[in-house]
C-alpha positions in Angstrom: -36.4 -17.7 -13.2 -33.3 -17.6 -15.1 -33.3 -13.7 -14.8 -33.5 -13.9 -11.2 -30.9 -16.0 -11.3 -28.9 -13.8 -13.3 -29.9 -10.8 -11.5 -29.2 -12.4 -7.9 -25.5 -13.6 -9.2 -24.9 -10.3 -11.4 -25.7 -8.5 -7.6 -23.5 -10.7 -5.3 -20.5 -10.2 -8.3 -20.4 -6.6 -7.3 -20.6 -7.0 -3.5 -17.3 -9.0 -3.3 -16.2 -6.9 -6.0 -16.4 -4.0 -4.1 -14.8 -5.4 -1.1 -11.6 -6.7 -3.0 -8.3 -4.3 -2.3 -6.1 -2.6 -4.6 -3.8 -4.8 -6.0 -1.3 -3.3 -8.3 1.8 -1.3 -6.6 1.5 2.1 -6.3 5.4 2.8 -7.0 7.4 2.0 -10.3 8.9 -1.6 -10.0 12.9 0.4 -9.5 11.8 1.7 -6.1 14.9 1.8 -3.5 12.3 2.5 -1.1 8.4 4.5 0.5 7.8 6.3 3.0 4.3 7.0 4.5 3.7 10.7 6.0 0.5 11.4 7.7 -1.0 14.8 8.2 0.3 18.3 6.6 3.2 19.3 9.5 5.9 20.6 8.5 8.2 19.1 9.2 6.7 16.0 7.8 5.4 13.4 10.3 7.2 9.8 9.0 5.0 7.1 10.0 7.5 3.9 10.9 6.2 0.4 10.0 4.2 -1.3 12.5 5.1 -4.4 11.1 8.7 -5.2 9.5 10.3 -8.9 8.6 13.6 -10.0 7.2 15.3 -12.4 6.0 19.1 -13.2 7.5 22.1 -11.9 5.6 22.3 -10.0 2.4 21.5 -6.5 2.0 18.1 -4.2 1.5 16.1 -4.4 -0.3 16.7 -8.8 -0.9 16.5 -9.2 2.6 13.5 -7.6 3.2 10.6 -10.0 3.5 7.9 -7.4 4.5 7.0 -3.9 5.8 3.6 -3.0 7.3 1.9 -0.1 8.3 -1.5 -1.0 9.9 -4.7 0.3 11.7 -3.9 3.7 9.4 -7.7 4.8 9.7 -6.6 6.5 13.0 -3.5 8.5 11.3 -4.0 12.0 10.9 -5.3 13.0 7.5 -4.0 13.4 4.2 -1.7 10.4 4.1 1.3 10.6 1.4 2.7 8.3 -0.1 6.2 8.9 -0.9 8.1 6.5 -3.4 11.9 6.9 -3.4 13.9 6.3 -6.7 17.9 6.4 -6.8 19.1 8.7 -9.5 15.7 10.5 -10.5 12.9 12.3 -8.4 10.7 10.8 -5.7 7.3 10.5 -6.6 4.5 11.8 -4.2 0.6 10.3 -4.0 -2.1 10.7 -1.8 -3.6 7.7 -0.4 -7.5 7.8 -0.5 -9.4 8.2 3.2 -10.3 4.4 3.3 -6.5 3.2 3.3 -6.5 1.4 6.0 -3.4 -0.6 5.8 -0.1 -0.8 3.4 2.4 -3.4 2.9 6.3 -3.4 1.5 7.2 -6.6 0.1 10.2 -7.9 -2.1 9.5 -10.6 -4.7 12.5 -9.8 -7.0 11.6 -6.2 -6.8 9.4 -4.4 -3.9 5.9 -4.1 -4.4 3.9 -1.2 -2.6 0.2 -2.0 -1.8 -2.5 -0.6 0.2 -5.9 -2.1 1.2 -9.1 -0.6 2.4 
């Protein structure tokens, strides 16, 4: 019984595992900025956020609450992420197929995640 048990818990453990989303940023903590391309035109297709909140007064990036781009199953494939540094290269990844939405946020520093 107790290996049933075991068995049955050691099971449901990897289900909500496997559901859970990413949840470290994608992007060095000294980003000024992302942008999201979809597709391989050239020139690149910017996808805007779907999704943006901010706070009143101050300046980017401390007044930026959040920035959203949703429903990204139906973009047009690869999706790029592109994180923007000041004073040193942009960095460039590819977001796996199953991204289906990513979110900017500032929490002393913006934070760049994407869930499935």
């Amino acid at each position: 019984m107790l290996f049933r048990t075991n068995l049955l818990l050691a099971l449901l453990g990897v289900c909500f595992v496997g559901q859970t989303a990413e949840a470290a940023s994608l992007c060095k903590p000294d980003i000024i900025g992302v942008d999201v391309i979809e597709g391989k035109s050239n020139p690149p297709a910017f996808m805007v956020p779907d999704d943006e909140k901010y706070k009143d007064g101050g300046s980017f990036p401390e007044k930026l609450i959040r920035q959203g781009w949703h429903n990204l199953r139906a973009a047009h494939r690869p999706l790029t992420l592109v994180c923007r540094y000041k004073g040193r290269p942009n960095e460039a990844f590819k977001l796996p197929d199953v991204t289906d939405s990513c979110e900017l946020t500032y929490n002393g520093g913006l934070v760049f995640q994407c869930k499935q």
